[in-house]
Backbone bond lengths (Angstrom), bond angles and torsions (degrees), N, CA, C in turn:
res aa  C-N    CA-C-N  psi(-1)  N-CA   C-N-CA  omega(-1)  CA-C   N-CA-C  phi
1 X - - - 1.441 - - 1.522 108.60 -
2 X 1.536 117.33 130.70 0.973 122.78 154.79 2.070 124.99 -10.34
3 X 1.429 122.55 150.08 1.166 115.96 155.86 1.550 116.86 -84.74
4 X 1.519 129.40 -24.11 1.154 126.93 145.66 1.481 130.73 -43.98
5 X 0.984 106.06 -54.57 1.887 120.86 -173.35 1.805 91.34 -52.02
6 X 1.390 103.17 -55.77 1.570 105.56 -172.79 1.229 128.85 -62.05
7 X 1.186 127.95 -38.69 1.520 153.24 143.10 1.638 105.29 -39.18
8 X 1.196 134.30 -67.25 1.262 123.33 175.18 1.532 118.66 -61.43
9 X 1.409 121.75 -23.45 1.382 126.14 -171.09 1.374 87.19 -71.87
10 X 1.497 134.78 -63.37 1.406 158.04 -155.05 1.867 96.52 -62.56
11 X 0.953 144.92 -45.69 1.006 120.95 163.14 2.130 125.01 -105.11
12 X 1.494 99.48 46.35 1.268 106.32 161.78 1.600 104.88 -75.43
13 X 1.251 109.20 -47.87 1.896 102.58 -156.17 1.676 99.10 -66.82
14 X 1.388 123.83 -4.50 1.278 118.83 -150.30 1.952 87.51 -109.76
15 X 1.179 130.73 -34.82 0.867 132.33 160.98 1.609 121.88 -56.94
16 X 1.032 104.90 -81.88 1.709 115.30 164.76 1.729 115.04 -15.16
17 X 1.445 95.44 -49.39 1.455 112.15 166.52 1.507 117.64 -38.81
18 X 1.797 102.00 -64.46 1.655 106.28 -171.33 1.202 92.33 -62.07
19 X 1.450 126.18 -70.12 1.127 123.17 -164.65 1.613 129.59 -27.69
20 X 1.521 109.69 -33.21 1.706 108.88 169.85 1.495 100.68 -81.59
21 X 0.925 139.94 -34.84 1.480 142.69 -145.90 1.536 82.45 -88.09
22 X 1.401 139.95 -32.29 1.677 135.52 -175.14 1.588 104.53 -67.19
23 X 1.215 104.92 -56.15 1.485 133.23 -156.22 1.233 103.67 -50.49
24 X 1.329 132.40 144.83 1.569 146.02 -173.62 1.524 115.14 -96.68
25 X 1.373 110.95 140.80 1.353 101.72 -158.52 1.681 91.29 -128.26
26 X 1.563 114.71 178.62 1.815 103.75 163.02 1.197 119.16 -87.67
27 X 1.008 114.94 19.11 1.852 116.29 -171.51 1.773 94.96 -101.75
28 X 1.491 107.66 -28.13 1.707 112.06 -178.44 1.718 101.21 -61.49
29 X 1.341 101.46 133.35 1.374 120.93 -177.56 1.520 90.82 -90.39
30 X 1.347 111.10 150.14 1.004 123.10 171.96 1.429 135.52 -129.92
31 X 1.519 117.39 125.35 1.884 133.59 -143.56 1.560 96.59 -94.14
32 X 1.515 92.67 132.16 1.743 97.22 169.74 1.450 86.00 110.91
33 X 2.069 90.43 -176.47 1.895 101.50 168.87 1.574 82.85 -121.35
34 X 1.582 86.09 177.45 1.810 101.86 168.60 1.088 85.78 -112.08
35 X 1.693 97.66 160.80 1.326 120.32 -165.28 1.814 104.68 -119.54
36 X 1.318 90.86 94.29 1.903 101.70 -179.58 1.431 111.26 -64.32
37 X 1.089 104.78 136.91 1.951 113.28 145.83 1.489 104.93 -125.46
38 X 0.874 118.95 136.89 1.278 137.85 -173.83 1.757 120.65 -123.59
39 X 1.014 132.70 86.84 1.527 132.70 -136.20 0.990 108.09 -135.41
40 X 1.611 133.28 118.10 1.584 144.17 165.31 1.963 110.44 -91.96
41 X 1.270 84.06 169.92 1.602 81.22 178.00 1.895 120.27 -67.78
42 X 1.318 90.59 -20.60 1.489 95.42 -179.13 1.700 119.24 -133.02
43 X 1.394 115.08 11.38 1.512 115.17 136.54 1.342 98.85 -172.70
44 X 1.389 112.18 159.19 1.281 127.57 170.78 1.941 106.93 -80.18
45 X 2.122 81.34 150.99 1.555 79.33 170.18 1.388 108.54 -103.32
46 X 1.054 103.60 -49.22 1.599 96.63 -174.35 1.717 116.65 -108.83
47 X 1.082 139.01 174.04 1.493 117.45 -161.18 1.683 92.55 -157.94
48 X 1.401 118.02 93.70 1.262 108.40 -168.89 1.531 132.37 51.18
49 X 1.394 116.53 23.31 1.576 115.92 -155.95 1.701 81.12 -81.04
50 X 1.405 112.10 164.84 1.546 157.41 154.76 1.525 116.21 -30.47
51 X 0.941 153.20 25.72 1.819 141.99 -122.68 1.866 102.69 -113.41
52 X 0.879 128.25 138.77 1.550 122.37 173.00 1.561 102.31 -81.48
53 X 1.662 134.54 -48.16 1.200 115.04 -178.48 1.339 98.69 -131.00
54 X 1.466 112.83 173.33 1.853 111.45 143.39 1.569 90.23 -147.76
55 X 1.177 91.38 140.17 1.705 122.22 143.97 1.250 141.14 -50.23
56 X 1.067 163.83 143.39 1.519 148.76 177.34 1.353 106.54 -172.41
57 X 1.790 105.91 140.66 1.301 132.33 -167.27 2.001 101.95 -85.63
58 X 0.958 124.42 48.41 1.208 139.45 169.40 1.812 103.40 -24.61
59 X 1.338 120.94 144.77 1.526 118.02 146.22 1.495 124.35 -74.23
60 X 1.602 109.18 1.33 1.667 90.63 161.97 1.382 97.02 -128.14
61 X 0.976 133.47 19.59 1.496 129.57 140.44 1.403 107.34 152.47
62 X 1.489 102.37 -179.70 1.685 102.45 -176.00 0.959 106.00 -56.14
63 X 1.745 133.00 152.60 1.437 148.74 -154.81 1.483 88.69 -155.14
64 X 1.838 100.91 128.04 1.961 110.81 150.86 1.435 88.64 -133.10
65 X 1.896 78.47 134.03 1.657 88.97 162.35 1.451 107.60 -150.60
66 X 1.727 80.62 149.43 1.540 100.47 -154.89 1.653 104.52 -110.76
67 X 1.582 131.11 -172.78 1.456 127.01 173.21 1.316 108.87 -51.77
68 X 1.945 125.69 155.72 1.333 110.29 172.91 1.671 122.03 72.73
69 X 1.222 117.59 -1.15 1.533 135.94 -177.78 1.716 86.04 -63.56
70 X 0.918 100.86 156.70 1.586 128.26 174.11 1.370 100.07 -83.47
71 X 1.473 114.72 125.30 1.428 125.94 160.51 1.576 126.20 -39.13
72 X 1.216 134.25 116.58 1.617 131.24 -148.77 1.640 82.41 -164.84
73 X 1.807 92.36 153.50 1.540 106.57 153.51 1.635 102.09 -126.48
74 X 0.925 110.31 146.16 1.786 115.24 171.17 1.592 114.37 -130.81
75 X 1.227 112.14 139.31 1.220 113.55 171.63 2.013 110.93 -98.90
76 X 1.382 105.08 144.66 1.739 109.87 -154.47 1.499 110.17 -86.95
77 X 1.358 125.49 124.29 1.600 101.73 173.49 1.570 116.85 -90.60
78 X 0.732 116.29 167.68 1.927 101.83 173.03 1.383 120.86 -55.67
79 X 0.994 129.23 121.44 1.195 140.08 -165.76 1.436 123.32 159.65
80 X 1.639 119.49 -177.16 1.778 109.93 -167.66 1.408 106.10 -91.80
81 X 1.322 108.63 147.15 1.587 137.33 150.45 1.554 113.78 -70.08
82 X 0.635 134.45 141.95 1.598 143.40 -158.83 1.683 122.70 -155.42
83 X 1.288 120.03 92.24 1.391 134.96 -127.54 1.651 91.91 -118.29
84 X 1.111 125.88 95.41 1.606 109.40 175.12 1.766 104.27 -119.10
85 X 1.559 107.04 100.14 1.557 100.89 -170.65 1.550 109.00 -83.34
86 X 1.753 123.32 -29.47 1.307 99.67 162.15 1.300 110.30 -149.10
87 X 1.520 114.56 -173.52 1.680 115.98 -158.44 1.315 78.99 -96.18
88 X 1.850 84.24 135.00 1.459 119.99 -179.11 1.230 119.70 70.86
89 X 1.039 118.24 15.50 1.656 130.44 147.03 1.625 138.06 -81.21
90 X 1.085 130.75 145.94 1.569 110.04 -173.36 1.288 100.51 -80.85
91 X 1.696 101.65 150.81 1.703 83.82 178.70 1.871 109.54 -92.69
92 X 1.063 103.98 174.91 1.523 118.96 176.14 1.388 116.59 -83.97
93 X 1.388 124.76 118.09 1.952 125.41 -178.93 1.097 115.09 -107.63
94 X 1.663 120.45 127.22 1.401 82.65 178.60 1.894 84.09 -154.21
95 X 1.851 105.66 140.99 1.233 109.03 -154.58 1.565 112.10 -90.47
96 X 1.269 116.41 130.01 1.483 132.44 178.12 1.644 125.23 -95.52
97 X 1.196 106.17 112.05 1.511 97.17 159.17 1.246 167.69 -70.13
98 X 1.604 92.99 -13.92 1.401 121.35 171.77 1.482 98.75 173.41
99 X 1.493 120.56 166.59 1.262 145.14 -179.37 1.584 128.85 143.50
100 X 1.566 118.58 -156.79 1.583 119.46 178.36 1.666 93.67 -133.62
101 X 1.336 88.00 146.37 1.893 98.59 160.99 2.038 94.19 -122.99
102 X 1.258 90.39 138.29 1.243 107.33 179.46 1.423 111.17 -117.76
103 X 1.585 117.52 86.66 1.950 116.15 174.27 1.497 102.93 -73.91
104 X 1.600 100.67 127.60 1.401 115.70 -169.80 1.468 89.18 -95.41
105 X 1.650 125.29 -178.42 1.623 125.96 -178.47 1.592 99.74 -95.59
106 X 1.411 108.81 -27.85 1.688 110.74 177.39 1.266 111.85 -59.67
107 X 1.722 137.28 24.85 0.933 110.42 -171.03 1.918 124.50 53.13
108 X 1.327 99.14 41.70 1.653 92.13 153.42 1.904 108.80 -176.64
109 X 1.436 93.09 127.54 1.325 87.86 -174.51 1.695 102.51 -112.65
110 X 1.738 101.36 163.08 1.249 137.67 -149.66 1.680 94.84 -108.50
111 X 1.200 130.77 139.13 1.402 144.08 -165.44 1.400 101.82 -137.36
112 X 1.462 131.23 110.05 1.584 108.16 175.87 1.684 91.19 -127.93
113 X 1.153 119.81 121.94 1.383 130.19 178.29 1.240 112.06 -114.53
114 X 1.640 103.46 146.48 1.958 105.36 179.85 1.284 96.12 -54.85
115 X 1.418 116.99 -63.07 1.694 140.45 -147.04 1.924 106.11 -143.16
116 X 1.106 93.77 142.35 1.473 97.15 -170.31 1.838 102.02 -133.17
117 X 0.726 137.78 141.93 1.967 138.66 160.18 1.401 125.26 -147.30
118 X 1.253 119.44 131.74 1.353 116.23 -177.68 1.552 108.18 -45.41
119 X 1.405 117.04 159.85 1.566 114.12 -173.62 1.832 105.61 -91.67
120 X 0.856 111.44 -23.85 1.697 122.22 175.90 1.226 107.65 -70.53
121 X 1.460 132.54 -7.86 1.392 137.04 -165.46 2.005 98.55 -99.10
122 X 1.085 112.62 -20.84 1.344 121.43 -176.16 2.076 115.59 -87.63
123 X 1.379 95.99 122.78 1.513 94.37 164.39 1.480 152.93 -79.38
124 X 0.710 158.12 94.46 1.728 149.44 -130.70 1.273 88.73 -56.81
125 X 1.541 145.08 -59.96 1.392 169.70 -69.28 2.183 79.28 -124.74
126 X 1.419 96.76 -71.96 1.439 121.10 169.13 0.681 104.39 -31.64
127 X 1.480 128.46 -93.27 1.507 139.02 -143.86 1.424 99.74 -55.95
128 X 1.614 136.23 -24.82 1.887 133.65 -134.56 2.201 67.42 -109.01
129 X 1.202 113.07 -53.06 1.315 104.88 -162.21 1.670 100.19 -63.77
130 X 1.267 131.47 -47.16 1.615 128.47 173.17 1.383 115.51 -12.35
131 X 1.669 83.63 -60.87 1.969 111.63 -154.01 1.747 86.51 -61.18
132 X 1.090 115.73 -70.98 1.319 128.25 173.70 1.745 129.36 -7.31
133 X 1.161 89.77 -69.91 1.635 115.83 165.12 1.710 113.13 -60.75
134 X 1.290 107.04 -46.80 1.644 120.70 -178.90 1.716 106.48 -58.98
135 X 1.272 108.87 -59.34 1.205 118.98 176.74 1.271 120.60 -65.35
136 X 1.522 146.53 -30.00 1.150 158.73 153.71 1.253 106.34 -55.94
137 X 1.562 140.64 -41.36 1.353 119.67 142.26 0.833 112.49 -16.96
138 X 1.163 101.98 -107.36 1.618 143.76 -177.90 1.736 108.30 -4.07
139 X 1.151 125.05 -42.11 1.545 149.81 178.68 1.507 109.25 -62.61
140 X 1.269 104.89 -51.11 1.723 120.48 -167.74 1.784 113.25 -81.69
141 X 1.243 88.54 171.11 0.907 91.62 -161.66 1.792 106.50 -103.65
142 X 1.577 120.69 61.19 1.327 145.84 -130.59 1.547 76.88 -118.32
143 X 1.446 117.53 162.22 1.412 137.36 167.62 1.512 109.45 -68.87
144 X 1.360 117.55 141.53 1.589 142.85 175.59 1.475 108.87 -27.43
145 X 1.323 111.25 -40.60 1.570 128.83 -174.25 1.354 105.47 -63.30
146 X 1.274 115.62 -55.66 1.442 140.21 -129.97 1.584 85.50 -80.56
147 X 1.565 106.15 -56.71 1.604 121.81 -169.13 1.527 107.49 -72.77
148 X 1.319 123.59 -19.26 1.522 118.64 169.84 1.753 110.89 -62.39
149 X 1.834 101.20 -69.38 1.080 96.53 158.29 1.589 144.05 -8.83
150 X 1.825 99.29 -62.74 1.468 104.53 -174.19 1.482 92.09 -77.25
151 X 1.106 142.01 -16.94 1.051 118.43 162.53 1.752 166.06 -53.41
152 X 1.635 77.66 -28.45 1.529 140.30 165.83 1.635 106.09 -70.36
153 X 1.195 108.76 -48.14 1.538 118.00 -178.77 1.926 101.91 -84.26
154 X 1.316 113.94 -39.72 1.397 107.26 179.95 1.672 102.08 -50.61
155 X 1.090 124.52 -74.05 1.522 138.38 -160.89 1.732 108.59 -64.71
156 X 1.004 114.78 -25.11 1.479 111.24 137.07 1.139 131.62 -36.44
157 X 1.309 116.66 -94.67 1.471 136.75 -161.65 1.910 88.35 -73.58
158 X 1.073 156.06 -5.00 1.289 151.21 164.41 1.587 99.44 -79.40
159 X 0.984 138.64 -45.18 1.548 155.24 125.54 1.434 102.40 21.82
160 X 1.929 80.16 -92.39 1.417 110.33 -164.11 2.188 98.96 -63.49
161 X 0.795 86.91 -38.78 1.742 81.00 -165.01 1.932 106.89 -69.77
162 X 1.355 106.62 -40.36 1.538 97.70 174.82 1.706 115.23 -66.21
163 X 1.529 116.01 -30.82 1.397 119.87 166.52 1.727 118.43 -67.75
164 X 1.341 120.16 -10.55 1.655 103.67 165.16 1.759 96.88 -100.88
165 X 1.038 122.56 -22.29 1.676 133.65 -176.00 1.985 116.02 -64.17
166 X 1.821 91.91 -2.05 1.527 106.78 -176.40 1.408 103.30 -95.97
C-alpha cells in the first residue's frame, strides 16, 4: 500500500471523530427564538413574532421545533399547533386541518394552514355528533362523493377529538 493510502486511512477515525462532535443532537439546547408566521388564507396569525418553541401535527409524526432546527418541509395532518412564546407562559393551541410548515435555516419557520381555530373554541358535545354524522355516511349507501367527503370529515373530527382528549 501506498504511503498516501496509509496516511489518509490513518486520519479517517480522527475525522469521523470531529464530524460527530459537530453534529446536532436533541439534547442541544437551543439559543435565540424562532421567528413564526403563522398564515391562513384570509388572515395571518402570527407574522414573524419571537416564539421559543412550536409544536406541529406533522404526517410523520408530532414535530417541535425550536431555534437552529434543521431545514425541513412537512406536510400537516389535522391536529394541534402548539405555540409556547415564553417560559412560563401558557402556550397558545390552535387546531389545524391540513397544511405545510416550512423550517427555514434562518431560524424561522413558515406555517401555511387551510383553516386554523383556537382549541378551547371547540365542543366535545360537537365533535361526538360530527363523528356520528361522518360515519353514518360512510355506512349508507350515499354516492362516492358524498362518502369521500365523510371521510374528510372522519379524520378531522378524530383530530379534533384526540386533541381535547389530551
Amino acid at each position: 500500500m501506498s504511503a498516501f493510502r496509509l496516511s489518509s486511512l490513518r486520519a479517517l477515525p480522527r475525522q469521523a471523530t470531529a464530524l460527530r462532535m459537530a453534529r446536532r443532537t436533541y439534547a442541544d439546547v437551543a439559543d435565540g427564538k424562532l421567528s413564526l408566521s403563522l398564515v391562513l388564507p384570509h388572515q395571518s396569525l402570527y407574522s414573524a413574532a419571537g416564539v421559543i418553541q412550536v409544536n406541529i401535527p406533522a404526517a410523520t409524526g408530532d414535530m417541535g421545533v425550536l431555534a437552529n432546527h434543521v431545514a425541513s418541509v412537512e406536510a400537516l395532518r389535522p391536529g394541534v399547533i402548539e405555540v409556547i412564546e415564553d417560559n412560563g407562559q401558557p402556550s397558545k393551541k390552535w387546531f389545524v386541518s391540513a397544511g405545510f410548515a416550512t423550517v427555514h435555516g434562518n431560524n424561522s419557520l413558515t406555517i401555511n394552514a387551510v383553516e386554523a381555530y383556537p382549541l378551547d373554541k371547540f365542543s366535545a358535545e360537537n365533535i361526538r355528533a360530527g363523528l356520528a354524522d361522518a360515519n353514518r355516511v360512510l355506512g349508507s349507501s350515499a354516492p362516492e362523493s358524498e362518502k369521500a367527503e365523510a371521510r374528510i370529515e372522519l379524520d378531522v373530527y378524530e383530530g379534533l377529538q384526540a386533541a381535547l382528549n389530551k
